[in-house]
C-alpha positions as CSV (number, residue, x, y, z in Angstrom):
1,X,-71.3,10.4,-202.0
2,X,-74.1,7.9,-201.3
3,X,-74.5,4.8,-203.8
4,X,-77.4,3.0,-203.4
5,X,-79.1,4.5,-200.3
6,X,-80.3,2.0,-198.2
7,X,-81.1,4.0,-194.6
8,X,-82.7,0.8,-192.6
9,X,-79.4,-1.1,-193.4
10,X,-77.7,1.4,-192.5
11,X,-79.5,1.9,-189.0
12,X,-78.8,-1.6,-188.7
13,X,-74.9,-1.3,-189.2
14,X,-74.9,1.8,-187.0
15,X,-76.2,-0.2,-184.4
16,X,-74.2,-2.8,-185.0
17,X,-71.0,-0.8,-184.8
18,X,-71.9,1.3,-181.7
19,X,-72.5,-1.7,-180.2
20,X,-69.0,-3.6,-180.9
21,X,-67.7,-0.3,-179.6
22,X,-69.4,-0.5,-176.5
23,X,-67.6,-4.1,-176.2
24,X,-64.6,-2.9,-176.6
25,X,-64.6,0.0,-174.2
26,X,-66.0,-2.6,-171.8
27,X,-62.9,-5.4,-172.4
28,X,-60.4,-2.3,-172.0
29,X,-62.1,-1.1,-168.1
30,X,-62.2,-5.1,-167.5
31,X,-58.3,-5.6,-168.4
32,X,-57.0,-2.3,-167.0
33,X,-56.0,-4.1,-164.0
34,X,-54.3,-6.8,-166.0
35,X,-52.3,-5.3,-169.3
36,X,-50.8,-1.9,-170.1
37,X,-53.3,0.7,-171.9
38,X,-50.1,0.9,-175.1
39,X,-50.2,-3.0,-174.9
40,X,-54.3,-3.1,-176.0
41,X,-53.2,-0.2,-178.4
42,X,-50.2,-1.8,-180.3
43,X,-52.3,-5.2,-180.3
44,X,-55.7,-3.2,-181.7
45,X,-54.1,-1.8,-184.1
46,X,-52.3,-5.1,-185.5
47,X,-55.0,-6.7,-185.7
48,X,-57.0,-4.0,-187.3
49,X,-54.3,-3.4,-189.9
50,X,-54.4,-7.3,-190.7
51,X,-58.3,-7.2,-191.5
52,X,-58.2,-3.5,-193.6
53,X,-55.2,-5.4,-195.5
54,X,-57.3,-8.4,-195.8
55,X,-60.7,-6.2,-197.0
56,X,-59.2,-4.1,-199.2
57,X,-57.5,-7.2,-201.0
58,X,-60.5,-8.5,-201.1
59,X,-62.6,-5.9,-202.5
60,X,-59.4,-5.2,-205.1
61,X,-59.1,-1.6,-203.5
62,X,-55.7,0.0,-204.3
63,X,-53.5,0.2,-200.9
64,X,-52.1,3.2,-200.7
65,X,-50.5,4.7,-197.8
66,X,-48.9,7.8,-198.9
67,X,-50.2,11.0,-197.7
68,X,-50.3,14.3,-200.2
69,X,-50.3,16.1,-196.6
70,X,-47.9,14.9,-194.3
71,X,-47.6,17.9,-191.7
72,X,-51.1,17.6,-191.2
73,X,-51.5,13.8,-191.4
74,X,-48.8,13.6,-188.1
75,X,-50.7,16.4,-186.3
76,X,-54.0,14.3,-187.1
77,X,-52.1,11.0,-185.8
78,X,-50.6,12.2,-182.6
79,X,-53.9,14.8,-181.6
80,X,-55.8,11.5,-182.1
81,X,-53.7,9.1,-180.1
82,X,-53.6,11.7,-176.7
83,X,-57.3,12.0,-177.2
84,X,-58.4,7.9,-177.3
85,X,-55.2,7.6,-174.5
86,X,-57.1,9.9,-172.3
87,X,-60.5,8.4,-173.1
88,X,-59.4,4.8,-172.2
89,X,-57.5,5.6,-168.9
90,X,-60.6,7.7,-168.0
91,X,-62.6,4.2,-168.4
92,X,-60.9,3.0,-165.1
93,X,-61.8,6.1,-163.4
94,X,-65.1,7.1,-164.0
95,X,-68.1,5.3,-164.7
96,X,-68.4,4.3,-168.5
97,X,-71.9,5.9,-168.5
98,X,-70.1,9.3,-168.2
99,X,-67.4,8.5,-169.9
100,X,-69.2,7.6,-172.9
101,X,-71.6,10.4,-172.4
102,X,-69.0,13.6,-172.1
103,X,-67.4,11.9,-175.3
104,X,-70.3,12.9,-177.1
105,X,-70.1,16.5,-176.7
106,X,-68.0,16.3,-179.9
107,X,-70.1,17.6,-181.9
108,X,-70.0,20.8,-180.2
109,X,-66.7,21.0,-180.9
110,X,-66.5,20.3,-184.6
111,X,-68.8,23.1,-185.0
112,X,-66.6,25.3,-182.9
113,X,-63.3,24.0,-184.6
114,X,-65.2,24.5,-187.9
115,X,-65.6,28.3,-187.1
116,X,-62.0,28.5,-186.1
117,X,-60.1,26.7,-188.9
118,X,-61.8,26.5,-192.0
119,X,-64.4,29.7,-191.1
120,X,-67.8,28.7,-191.2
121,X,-70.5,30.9,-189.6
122,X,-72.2,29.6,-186.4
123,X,-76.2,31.3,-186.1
124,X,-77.6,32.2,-182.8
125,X,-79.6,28.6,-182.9
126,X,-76.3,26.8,-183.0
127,X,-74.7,28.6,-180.4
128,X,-77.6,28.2,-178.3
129,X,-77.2,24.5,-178.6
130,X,-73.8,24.5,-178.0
131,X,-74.7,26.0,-174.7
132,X,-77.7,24.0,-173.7
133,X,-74.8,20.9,-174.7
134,X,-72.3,22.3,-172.1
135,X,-75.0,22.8,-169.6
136,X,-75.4,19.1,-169.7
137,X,-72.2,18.6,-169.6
138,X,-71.5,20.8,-166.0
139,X,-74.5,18.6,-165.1
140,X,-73.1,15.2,-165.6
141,X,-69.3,16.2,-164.3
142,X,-71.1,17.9,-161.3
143,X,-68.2,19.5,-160.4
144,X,-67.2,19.8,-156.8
145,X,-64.2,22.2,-155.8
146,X,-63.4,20.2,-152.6
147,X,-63.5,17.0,-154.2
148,X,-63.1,17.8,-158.4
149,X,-62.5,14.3,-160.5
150,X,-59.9,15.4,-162.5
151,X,-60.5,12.8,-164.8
152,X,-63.6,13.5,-165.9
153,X,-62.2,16.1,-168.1
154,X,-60.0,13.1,-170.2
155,X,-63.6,12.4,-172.1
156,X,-64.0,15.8,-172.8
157,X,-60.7,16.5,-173.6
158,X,-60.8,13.7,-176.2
159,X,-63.6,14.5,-177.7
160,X,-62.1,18.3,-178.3
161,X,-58.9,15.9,-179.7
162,X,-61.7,14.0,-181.9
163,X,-63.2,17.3,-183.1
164,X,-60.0,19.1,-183.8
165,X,-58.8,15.7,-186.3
166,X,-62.5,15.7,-187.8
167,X,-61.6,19.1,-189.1
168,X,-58.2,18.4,-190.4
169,X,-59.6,15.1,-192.0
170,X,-61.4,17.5,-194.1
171,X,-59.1,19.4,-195.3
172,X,-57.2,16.2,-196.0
173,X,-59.5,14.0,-197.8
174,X,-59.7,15.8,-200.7
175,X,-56.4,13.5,-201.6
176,X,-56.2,11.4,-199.4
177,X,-58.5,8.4,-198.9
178,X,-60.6,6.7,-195.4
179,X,-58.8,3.8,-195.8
180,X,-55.5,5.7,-196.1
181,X,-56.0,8.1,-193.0
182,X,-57.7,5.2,-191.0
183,X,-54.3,3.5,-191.7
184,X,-51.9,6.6,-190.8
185,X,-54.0,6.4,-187.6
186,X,-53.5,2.6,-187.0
187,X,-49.8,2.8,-187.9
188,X,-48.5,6.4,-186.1
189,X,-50.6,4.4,-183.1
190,X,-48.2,1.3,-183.4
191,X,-45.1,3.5,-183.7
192,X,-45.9,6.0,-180.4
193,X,-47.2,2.7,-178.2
194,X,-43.5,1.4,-178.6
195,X,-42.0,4.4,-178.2
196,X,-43.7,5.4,-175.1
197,X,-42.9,1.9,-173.8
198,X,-39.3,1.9,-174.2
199,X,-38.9,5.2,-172.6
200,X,-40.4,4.5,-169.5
201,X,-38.6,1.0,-169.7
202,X,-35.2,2.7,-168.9
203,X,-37.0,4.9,-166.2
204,X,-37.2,3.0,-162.6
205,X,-40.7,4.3,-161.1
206,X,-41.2,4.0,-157.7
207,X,-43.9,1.0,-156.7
208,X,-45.7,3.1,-155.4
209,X,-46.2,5.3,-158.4
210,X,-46.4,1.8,-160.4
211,X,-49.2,1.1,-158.8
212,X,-51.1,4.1,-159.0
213,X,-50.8,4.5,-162.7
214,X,-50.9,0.5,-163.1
215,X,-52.3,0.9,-166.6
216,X,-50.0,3.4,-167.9
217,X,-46.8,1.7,-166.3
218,X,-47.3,-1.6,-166.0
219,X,-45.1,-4.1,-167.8
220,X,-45.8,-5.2,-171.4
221,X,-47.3,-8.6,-170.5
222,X,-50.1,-11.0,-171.5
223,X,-50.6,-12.7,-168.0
224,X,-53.4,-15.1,-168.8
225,X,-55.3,-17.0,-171.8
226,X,-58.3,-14.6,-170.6
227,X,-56.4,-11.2,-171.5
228,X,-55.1,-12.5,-174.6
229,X,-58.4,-13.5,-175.8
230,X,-59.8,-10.5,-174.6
231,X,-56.7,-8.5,-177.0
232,X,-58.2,-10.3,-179.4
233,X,-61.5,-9.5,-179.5
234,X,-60.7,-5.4,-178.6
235,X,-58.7,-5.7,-181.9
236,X,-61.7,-7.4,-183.7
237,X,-64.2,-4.6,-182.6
238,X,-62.1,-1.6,-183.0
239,X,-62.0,-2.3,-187.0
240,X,-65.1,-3.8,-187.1
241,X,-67.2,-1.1,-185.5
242,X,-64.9,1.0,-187.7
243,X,-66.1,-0.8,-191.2
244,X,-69.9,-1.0,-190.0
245,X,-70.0,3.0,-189.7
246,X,-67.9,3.5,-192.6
247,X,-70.4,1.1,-194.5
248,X,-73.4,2.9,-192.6
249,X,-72.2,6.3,-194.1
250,X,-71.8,5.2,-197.4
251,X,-75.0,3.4,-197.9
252,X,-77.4,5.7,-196.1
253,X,-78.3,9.4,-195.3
254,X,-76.4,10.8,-192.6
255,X,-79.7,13.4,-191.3
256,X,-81.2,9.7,-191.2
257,X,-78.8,7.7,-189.7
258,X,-75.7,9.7,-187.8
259,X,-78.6,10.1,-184.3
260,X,-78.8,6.7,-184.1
261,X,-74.9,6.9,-182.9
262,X,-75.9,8.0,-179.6
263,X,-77.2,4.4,-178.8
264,X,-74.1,3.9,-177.4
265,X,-74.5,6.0,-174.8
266,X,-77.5,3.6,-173.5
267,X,-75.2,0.8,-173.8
268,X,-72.7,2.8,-171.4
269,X,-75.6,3.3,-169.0
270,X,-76.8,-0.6,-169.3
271,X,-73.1,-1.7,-169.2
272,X,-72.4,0.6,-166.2
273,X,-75.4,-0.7,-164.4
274,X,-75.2,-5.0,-165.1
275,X,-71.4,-5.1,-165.2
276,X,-69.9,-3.0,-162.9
277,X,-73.0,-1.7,-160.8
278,X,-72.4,2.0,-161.6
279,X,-75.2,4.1,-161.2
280,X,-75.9,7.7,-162.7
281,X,-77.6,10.2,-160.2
282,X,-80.4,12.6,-161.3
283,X,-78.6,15.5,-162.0
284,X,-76.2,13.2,-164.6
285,X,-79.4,11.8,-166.5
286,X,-80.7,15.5,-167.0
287,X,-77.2,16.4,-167.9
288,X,-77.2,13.6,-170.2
289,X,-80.5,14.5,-172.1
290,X,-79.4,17.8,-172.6
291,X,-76.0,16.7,-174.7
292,X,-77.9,14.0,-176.1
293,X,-80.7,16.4,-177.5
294,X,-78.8,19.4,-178.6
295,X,-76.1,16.9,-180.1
296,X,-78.9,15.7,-182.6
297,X,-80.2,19.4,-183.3
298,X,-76.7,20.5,-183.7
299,X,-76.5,17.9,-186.2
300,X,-79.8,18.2,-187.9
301,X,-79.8,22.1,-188.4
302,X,-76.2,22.0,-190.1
303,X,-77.7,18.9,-192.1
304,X,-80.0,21.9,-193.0
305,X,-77.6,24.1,-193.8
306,X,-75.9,21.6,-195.1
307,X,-72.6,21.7,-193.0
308,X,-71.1,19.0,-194.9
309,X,-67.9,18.7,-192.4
310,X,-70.3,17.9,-189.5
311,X,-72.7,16.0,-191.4
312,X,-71.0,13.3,-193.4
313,X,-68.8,11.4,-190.3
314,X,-69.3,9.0,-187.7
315,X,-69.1,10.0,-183.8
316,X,-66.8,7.3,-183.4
């Protein structure tokens, strides 16, 4: 429900919030080489548990962390965590113009998910966009057989992840609160970092191996001032892109607001470009309208047919 609609002030936060994202994906491919991935993750999530604490306090909002569906809130915790896991390592992989880019193919899958779970009916117009979406998508991967980037699938993969928890947050919402599943998420994230690093503690990797998959295996450590203030900020952005497109959402209309989302892809490009002097080829940009222009007429004909699980959440 929308109190108080306000759509320029919510453009504003959605720009505001896609753009702290785009920070934070950018601090996470400059640290790779520095920190373990579970590290920023167990870090992110303290911090962003600290500041929801602090907000909701604030703004005399019960806490309440009980879930009325707990099978389905740990499916929704650990589908989510594999899919941003996959999405961050991709960052030191691929260029974070694609990167960003395949992530938003989301959509797409919602609308299939949406078909499959909870049995909504997809029209010839919808399919069609899916289709033109996917097209895009070959377009950016351009896949090669002789020399395939495996991890160019991680994006898409985590946005299938994304998709998949979208639908099972709908089903769960009708109990539970934002606040409360944003919170299952940031806790279950704390618990598996920890346990994923004390498992491969006791295993003894070869350096070669450790080397390879630096930002999966590498030690628990905070070598410099530079990566711990860096920890911070990631932390600071995750929950604060998180409460601008929360606060976008509640304020505005989502048929008026939810395309301006896709600005971060053009922060991905720009970022790819001054930072790390990644370019896109010609082929990638045409793949890269395509997603970008069926995403928003996936979303605006199901705003039409008022498709409410696509319709009233953020890409993010």
């Amino acid at each position: 429900m929308i109190h108080n609609q306000n759509n320029p002030k919510a453009i504003l936060l959605i720009l505001i919030g896609m753009t702290v994202f785009a920070v934070q994906d950018t601090l996470i491919k400059l640290i790779s080489h520095d920190t373990n991935i579970y590290l920023i993750y167990f870090v992110r999530c303290l911090i962003g548990l600290s500041i929801i604490f602090t907000y909701l306090k604030i703004k005399k909002i019960p806490l309440i962390i009980k879930t009325h569906y707990p099978l389905l809130t740990i499916i929704r915790c650990i589908v989510f965590f594999l899919g941003f896991s996959l999405y961050y390592y991709s960052l030191t992989k691929l260029s974070m113009a694609i990167a960003v880019t395949l992530f938003f193919v989301s959509p797409f899958f919602v609308t299939i998910f949406s078909m499959l779970i909870i049995r909504e009916k997809i029209g010839f117009r919808r399919w069609m966009a899916i289709f033109v979406g996917f097209t895009g998508v070959y377009l950016v991967m351009d896949p090669k057989i002789e020399n395939f980037n495996i991890y160019s699938l991680f994006p898409l993969i985590c946005a299938l992840c994304y998709a998949f928890t979208v639908v099972i947050q709908k089903k769960t919402s009708v109990k539970d609160s934002l606040f409360s599943q944003v919170i299952h998420i940031y806790i279950s994230a704390i618990i598996f970092s920890v346990i994923i690093r004390s498992s491969l503690s006791i295993i003894d990797f070869d350096p070669e191996i450790v080397l390879k998959y630096k930002f999966l295996l590498t030690e628990w450590n905070i070598s410099n001032y530079k990566t711990f203030c860096m920890l911070i900020v990631i932390g600071l952005t995750g929950v604060t892109g998180f409460l601008c497109l929360f606060g976008a959402y509640n304020i505005g209309s989502p048929a008026s607001i939810a395309p301006f989302e896709y600005v971060m892809i053009l922060w991905g490009i720009l970022i790819s470009w001054f930072i790390f002097d990644e370019t896109l080829n010609m082929k990638a940009y045409i793949g890269l309208i395509l997603i970008i222009l069926a995403g928003i007429y996936t979303f605006l004909r199901e705003v039409y047919l008022k498709k409410e699980i696509s319709i009233n959440k953020p890409l993010r």
